[in-house]
mmCIF file of the N, C-alpha and C atoms, coordinates in Angstrom:
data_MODEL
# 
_entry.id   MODEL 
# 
loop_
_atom_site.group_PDB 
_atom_site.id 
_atom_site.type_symbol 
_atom_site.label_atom_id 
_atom_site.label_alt_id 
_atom_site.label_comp_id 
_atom_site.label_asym_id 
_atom_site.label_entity_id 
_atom_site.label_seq_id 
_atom_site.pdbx_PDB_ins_code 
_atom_site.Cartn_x 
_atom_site.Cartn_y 
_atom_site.Cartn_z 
_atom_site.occupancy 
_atom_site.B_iso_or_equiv 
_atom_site.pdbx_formal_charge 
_atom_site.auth_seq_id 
_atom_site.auth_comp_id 
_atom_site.auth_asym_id 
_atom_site.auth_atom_id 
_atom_site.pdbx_PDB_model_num 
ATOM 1   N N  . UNK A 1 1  ? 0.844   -1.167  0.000   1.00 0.00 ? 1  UNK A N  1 
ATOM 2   C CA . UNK A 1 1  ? 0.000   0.000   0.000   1.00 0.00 ? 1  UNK A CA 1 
ATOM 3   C C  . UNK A 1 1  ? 0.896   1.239   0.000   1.00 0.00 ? 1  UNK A C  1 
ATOM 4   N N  . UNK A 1 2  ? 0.465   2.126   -0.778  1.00 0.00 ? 2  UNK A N  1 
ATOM 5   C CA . UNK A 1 2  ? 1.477   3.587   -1.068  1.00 0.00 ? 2  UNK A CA 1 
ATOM 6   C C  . UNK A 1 2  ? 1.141   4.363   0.120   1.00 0.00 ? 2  UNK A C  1 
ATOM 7   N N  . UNK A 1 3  ? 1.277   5.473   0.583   1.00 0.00 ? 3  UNK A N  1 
ATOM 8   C CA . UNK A 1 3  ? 1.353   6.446   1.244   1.00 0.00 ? 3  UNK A CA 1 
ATOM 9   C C  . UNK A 1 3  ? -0.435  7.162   1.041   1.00 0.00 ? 3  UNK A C  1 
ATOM 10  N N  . UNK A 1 4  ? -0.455  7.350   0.187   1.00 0.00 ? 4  UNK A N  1 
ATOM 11  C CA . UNK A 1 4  ? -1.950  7.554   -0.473  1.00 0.00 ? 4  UNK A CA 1 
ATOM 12  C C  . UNK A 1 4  ? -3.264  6.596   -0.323  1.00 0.00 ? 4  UNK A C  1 
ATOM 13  N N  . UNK A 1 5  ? -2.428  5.209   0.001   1.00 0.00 ? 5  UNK A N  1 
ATOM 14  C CA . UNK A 1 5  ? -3.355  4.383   0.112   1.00 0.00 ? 5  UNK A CA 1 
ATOM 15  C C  . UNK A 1 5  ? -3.644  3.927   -0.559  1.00 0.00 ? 5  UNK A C  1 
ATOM 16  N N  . UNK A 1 6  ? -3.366  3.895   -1.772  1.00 0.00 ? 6  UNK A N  1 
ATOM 17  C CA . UNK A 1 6  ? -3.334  3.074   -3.066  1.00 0.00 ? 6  UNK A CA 1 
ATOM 18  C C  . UNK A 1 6  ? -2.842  1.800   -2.630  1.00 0.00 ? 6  UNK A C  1 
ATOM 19  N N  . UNK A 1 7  ? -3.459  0.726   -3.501  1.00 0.00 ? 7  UNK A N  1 
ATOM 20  C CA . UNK A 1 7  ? -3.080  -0.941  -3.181  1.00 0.00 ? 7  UNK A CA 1 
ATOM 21  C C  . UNK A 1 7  ? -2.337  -0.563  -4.467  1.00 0.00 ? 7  UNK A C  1 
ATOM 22  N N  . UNK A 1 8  ? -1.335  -1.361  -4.523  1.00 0.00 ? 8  UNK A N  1 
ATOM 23  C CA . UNK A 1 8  ? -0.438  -1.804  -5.421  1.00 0.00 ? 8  UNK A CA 1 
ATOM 24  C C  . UNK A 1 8  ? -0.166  -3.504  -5.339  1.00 0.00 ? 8  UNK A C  1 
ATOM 25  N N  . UNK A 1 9  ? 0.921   -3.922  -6.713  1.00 0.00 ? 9  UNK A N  1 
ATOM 26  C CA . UNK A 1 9  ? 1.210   -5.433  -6.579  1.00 0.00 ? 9  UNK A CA 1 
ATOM 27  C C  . UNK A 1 9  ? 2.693   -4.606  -7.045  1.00 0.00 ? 9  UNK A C  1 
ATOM 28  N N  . UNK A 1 10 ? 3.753   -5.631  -6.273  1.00 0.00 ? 10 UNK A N  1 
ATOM 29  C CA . UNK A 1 10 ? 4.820   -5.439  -6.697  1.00 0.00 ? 10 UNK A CA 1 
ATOM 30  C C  . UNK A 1 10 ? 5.567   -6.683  -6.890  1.00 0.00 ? 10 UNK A C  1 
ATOM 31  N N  . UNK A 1 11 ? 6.541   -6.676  -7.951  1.00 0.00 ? 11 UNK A N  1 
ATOM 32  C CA . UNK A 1 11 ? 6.937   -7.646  -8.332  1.00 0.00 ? 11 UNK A CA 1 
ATOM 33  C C  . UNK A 1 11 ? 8.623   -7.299  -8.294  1.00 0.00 ? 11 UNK A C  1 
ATOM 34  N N  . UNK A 1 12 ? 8.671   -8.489  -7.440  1.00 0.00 ? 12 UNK A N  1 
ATOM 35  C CA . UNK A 1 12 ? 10.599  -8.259  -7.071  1.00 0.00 ? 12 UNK A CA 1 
ATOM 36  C C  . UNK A 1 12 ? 11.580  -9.012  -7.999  1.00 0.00 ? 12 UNK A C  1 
ATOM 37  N N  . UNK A 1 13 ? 12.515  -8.634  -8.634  1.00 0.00 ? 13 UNK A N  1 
ATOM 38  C CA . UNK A 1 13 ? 13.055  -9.177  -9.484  1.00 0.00 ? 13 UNK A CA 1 
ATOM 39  C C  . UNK A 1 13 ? 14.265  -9.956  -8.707  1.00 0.00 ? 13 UNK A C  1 
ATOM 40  N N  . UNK A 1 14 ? 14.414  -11.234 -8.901  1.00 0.00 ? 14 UNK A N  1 
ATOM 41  C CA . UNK A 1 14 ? 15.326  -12.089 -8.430  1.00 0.00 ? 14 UNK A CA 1 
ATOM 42  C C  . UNK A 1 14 ? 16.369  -13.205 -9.639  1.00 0.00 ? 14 UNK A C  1 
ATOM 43  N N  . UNK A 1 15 ? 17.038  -13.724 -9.111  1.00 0.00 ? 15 UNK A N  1 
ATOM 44  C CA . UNK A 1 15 ? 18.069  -13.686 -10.628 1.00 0.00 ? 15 UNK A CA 1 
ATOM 45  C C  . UNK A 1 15 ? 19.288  -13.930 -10.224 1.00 0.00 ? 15 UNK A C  1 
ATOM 46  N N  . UNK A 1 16 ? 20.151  -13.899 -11.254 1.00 0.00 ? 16 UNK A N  1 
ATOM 47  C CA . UNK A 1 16 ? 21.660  -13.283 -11.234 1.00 0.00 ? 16 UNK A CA 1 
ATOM 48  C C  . UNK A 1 16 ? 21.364  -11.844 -12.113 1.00 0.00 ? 16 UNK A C  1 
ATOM 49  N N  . UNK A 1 17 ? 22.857  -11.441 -11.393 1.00 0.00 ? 17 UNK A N  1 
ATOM 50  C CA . UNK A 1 17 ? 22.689  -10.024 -11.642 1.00 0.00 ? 17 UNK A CA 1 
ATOM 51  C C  . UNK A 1 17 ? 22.174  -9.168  -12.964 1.00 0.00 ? 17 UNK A C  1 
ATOM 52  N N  . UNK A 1 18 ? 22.993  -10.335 -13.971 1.00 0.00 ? 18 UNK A N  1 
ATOM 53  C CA . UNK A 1 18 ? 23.044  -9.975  -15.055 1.00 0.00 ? 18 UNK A CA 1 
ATOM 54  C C  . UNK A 1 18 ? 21.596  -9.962  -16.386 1.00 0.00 ? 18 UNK A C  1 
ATOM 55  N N  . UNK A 1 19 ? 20.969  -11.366 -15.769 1.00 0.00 ? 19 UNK A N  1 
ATOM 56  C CA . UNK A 1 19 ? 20.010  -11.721 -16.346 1.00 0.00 ? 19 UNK A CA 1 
ATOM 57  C C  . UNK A 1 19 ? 18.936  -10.647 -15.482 1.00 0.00 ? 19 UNK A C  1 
ATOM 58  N N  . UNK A 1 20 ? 18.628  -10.550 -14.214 1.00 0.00 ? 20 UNK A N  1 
ATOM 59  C CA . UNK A 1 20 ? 18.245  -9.350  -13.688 1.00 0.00 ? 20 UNK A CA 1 
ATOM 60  C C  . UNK A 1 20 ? 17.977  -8.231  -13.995 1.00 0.00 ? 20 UNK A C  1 
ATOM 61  N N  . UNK A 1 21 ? 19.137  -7.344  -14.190 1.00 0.00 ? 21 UNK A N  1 
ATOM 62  C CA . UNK A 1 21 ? 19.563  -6.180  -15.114 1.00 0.00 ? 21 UNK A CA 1 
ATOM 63  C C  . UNK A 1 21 ? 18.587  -5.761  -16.477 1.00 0.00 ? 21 UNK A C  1 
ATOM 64  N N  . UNK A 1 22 ? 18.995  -7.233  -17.235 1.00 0.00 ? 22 UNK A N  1 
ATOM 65  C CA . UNK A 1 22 ? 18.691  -7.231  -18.645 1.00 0.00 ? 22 UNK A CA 1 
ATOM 66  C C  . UNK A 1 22 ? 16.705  -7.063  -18.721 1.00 0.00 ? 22 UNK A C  1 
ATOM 67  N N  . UNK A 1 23 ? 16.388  -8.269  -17.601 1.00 0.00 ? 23 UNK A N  1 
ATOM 68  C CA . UNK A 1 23 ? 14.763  -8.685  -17.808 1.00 0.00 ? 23 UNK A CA 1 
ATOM 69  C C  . UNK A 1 23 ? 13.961  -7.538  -17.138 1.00 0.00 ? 23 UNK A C  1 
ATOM 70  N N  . UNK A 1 24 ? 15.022  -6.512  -15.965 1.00 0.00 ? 24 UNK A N  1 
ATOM 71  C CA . UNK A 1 24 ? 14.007  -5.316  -15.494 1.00 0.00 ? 24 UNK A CA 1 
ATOM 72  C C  . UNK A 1 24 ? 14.165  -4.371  -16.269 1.00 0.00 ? 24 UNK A C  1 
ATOM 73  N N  . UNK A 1 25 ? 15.174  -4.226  -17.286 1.00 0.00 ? 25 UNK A N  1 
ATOM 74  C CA . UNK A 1 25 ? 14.955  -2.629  -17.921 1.00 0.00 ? 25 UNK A CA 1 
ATOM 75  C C  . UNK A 1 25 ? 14.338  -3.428  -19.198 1.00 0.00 ? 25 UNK A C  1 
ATOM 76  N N  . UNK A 1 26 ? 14.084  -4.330  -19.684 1.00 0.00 ? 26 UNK A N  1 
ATOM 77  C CA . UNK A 1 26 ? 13.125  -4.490  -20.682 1.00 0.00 ? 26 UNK A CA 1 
ATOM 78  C C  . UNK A 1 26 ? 11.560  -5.213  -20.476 1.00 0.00 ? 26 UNK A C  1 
ATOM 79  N N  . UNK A 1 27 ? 11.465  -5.146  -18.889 1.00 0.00 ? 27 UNK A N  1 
ATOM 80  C CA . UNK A 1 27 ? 10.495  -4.989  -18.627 1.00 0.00 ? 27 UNK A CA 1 
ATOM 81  C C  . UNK A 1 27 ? 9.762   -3.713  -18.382 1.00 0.00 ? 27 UNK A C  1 
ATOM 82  N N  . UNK A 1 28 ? 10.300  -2.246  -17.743 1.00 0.00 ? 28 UNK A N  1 
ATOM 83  C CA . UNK A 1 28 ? 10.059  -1.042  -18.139 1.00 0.00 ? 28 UNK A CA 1 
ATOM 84  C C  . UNK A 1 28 ? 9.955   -0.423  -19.274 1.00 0.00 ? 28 UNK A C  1 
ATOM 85  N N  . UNK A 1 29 ? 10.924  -0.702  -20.068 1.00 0.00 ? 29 UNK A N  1 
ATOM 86  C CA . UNK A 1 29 ? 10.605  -0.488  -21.618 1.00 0.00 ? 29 UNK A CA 1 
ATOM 87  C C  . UNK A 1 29 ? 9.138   -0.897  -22.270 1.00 0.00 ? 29 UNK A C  1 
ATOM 88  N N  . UNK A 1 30 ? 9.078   -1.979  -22.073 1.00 0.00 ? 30 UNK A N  1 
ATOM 89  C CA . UNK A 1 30 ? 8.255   -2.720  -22.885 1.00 0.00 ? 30 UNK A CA 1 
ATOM 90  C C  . UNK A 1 30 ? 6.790   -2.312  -22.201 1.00 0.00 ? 30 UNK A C  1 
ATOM 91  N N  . UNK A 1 31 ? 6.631   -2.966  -20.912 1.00 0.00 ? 31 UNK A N  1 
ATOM 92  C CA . UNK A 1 31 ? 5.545   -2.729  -20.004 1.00 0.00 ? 31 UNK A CA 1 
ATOM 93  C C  . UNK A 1 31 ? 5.100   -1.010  -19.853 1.00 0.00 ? 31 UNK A C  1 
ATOM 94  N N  . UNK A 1 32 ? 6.370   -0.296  -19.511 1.00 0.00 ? 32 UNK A N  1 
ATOM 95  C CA . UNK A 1 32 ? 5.896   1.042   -19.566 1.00 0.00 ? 32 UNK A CA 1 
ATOM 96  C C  . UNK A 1 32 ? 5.792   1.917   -21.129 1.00 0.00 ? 32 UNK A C  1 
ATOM 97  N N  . UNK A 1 33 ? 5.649   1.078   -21.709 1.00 0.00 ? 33 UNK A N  1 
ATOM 98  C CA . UNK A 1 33 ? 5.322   1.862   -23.030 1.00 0.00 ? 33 UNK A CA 1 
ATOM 99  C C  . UNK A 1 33 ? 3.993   1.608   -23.569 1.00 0.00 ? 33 UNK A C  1 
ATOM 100 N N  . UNK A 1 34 ? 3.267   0.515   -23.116 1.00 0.00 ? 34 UNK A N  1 
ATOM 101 C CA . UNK A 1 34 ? 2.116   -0.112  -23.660 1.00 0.00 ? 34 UNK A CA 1 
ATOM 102 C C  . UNK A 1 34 ? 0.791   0.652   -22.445 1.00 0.00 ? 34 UNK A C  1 
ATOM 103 N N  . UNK A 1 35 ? 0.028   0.439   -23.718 1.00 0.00 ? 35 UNK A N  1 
ATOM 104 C CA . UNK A 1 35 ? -1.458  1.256   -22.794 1.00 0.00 ? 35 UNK A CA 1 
ATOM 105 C C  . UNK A 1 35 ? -2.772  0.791   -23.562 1.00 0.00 ? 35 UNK A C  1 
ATOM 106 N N  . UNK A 1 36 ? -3.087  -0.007  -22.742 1.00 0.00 ? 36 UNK A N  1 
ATOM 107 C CA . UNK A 1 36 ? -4.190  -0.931  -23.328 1.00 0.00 ? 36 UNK A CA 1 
ATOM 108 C C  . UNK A 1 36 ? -5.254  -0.810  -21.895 1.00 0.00 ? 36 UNK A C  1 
ATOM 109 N N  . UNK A 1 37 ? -6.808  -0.848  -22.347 1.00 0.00 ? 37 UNK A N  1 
ATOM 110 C CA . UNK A 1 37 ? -7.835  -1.019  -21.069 1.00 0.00 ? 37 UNK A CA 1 
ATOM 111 C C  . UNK A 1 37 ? -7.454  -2.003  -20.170 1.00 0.00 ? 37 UNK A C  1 
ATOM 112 N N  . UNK A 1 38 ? -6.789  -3.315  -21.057 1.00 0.00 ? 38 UNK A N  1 
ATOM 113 C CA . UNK A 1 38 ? -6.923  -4.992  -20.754 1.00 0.00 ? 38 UNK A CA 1 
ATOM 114 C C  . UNK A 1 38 ? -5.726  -4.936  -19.960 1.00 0.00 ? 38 UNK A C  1 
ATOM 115 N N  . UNK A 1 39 ? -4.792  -4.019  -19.749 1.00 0.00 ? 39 UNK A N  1 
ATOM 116 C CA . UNK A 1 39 ? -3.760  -4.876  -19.378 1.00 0.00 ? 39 UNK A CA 1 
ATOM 117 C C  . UNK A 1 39 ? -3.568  -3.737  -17.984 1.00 0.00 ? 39 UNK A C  1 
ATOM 118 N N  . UNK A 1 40 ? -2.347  -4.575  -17.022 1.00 0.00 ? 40 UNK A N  1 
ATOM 119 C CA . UNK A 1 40 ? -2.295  -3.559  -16.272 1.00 0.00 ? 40 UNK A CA 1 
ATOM 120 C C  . UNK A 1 40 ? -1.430  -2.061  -16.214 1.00 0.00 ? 40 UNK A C  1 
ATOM 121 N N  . UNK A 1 41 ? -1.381  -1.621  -15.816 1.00 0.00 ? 41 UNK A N  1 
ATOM 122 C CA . UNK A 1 41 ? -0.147  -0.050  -15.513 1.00 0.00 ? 41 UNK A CA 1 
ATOM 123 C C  . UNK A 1 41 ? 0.487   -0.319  -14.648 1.00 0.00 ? 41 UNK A C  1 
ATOM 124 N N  . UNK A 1 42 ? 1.670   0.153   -15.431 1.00 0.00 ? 42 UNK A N  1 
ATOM 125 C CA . UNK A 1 42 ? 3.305   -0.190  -14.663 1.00 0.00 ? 42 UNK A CA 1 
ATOM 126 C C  . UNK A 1 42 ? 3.409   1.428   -14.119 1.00 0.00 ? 42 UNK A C  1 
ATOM 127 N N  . UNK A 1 43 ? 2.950   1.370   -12.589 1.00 0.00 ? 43 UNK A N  1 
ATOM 128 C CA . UNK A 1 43 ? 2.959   3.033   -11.954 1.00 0.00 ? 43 UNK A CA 1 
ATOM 129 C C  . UNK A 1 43 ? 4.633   3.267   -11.372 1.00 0.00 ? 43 UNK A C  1 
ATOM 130 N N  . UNK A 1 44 ? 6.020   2.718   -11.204 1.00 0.00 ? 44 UNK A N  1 
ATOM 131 C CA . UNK A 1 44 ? 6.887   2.874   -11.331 1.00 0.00 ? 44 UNK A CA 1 
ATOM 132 C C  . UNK A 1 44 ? 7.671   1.950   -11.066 1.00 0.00 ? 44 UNK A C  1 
ATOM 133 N N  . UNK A 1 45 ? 8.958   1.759   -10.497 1.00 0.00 ? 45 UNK A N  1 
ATOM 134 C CA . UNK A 1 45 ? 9.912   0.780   -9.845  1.00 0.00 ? 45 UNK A CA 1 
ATOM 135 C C  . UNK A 1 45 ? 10.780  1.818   -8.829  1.00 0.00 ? 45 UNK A C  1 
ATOM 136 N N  . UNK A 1 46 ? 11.730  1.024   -8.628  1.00 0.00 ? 46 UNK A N  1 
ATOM 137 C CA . UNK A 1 46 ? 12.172  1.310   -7.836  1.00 0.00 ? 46 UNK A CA 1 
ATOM 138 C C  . UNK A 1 46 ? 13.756  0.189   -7.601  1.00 0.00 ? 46 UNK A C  1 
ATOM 139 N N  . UNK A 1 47 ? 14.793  1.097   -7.000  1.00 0.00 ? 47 UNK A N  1 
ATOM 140 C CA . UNK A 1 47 ? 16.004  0.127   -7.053  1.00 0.00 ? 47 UNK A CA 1 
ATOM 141 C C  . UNK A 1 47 ? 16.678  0.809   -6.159  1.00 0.00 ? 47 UNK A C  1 
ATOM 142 N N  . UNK A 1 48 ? 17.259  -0.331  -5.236  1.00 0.00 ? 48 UNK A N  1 
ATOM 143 C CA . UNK A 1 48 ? 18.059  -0.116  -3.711  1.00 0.00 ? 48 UNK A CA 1 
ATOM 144 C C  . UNK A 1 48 ? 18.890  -0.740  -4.082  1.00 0.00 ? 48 UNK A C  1 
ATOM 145 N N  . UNK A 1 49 ? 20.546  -0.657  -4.314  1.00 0.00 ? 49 UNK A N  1 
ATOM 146 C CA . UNK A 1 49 ? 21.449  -1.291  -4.504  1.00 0.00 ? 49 UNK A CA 1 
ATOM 147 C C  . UNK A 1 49 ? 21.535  -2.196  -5.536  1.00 0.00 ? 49 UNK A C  1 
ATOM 148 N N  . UNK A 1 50 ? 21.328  -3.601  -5.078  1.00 0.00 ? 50 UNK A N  1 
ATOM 149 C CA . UNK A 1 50 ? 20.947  -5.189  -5.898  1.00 0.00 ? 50 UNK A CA 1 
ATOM 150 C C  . UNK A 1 50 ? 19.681  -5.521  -5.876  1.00 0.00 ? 50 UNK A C  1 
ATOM 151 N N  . UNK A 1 51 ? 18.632  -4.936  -5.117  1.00 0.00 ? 51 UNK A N  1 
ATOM 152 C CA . UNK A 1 51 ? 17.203  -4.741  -5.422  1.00 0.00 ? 51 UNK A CA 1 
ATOM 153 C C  . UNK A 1 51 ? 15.925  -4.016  -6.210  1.00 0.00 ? 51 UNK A C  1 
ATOM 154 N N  . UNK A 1 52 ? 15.409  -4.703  -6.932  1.00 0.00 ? 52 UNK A N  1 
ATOM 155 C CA . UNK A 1 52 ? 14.788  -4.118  -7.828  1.00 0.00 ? 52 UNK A CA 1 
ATOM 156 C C  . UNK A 1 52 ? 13.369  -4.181  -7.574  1.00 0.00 ? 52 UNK A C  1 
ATOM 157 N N  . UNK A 1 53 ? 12.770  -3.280  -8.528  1.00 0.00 ? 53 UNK A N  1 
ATOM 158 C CA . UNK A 1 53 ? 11.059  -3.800  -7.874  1.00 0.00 ? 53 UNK A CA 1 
ATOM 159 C C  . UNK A 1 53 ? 10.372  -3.253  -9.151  1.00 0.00 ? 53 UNK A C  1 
ATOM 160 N N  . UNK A 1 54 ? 9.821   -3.716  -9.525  1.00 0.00 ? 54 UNK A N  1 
ATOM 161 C CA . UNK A 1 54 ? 8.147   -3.074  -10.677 1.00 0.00 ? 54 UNK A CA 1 
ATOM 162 C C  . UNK A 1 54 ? 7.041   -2.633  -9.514  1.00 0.00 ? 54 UNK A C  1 
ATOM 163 N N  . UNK A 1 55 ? 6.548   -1.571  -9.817  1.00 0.00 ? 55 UNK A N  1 
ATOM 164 C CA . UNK A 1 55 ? 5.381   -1.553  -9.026  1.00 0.00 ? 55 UNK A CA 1 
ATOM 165 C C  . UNK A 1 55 ? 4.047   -1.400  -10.523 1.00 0.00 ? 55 UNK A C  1 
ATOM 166 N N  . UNK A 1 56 ? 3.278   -2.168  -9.899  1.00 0.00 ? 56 UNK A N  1 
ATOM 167 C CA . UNK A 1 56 ? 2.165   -2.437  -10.688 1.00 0.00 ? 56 UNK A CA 1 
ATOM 168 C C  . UNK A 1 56 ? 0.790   -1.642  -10.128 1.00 0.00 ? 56 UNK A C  1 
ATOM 169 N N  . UNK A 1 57 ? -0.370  -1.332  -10.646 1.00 0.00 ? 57 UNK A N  1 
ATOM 170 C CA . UNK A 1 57 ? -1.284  -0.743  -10.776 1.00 0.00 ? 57 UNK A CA 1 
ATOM 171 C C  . UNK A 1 57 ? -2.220  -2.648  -9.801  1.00 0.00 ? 57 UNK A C  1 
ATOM 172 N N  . UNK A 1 58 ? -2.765  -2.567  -8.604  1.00 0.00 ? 58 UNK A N  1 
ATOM 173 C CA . UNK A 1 58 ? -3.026  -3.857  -7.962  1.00 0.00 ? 58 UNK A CA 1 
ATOM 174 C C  . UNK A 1 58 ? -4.764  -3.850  -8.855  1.00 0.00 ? 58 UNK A C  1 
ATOM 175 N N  . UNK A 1 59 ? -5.009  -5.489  -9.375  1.00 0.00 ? 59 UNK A N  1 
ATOM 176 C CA . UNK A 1 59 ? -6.181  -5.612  -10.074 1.00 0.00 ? 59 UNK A CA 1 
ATOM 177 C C  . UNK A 1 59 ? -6.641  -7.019  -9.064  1.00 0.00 ? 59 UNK A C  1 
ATOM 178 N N  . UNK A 1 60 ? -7.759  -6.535  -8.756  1.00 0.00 ? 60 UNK A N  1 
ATOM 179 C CA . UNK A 1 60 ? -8.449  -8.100  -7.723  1.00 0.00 ? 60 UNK A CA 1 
ATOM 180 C C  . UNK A 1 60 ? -9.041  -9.096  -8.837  1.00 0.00 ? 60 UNK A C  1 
ATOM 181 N N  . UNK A 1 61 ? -9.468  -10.291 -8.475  1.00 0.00 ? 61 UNK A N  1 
ATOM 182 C CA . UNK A 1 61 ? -10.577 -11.109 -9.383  1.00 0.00 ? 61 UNK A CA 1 
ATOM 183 C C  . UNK A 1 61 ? -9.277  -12.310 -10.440 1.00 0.00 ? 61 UNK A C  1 
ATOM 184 N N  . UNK A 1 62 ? -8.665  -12.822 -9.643  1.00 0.00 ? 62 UNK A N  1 
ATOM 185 C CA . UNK A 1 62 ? -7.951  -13.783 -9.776  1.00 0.00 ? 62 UNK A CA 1 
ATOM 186 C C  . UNK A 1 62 ? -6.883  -13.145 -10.531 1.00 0.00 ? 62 UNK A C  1 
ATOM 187 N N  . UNK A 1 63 ? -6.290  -13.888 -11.686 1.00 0.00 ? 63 UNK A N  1 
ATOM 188 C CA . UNK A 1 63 ? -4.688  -13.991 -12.221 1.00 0.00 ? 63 UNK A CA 1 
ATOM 189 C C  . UNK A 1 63 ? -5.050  -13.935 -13.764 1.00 0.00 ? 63 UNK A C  1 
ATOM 190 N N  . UNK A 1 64 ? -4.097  -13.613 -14.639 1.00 0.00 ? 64 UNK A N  1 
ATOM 191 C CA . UNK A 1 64 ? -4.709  -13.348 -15.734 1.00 0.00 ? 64 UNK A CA 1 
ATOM 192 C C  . UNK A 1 64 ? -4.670  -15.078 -16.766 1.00 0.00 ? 64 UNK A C  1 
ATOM 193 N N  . UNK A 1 65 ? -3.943  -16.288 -15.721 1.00 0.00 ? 65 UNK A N  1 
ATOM 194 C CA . UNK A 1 65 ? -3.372  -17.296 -15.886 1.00 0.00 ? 65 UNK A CA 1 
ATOM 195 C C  . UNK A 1 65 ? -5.278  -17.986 -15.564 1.00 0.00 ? 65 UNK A C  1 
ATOM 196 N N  . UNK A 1 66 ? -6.114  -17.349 -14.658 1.00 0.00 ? 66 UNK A N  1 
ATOM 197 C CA . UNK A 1 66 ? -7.112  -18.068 -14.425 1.00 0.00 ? 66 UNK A CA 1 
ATOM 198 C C  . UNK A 1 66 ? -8.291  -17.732 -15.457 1.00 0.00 ? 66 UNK A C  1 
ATOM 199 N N  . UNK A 1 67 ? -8.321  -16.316 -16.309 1.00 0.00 ? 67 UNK A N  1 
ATOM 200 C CA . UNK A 1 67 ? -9.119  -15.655 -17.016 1.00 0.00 ? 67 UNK A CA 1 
ATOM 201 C C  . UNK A 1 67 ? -8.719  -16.404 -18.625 1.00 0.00 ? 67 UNK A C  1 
ATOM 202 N N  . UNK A 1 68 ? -7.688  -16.995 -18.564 1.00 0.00 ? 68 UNK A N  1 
ATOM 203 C CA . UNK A 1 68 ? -7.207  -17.587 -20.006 1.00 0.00 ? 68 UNK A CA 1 
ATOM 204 C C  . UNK A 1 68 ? -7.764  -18.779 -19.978 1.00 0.00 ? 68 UNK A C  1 
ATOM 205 N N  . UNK A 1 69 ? -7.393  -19.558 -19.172 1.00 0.00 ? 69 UNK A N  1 
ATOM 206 C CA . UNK A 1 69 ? -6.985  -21.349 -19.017 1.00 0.00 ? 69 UNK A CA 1 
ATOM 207 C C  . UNK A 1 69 ? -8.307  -21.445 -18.209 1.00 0.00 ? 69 UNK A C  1 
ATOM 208 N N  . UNK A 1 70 ? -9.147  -20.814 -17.409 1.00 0.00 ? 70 UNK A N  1 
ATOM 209 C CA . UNK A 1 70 ? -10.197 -20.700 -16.574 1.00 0.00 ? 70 UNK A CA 1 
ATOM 210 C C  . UNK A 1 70 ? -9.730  -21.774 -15.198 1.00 0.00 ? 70 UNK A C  1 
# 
């Protein structure tokens, strides 16, 4: 939860460093460039040293793994 009170989902990137590196800045790229109703918003990240984070826009009503495959 933000400061505002906003729910968020955050997603921590874990790894080696390198593969790490590579899969979070082309996950900002990619994710923060797209803007669709269907999908979610990438509202920022964030990075402490060797820690990384996506913060996501939080959506309730299962996984998008349960809305496909049911």
């Amino acid at each position: 939860m933000l400061h505002n009170g906003d729910v968020v989902a955050v997603k921590k990137m874990h790894g080696s460093r390198a593969i790490n590196d590579r899969q979070f800045i082309a996950e900002i790229t990619t994710i923060g460039n797209l803007q669709h109703r269907n999908l979610v918003k990438m509202i920022g990240f964030a990075v402490d040293e060797d820690e990384k984070a996506l913060i996501y826009e939080f959506v309730e009503n299962n996984t998008l793994q349960y809305f496909l495959f049911g």
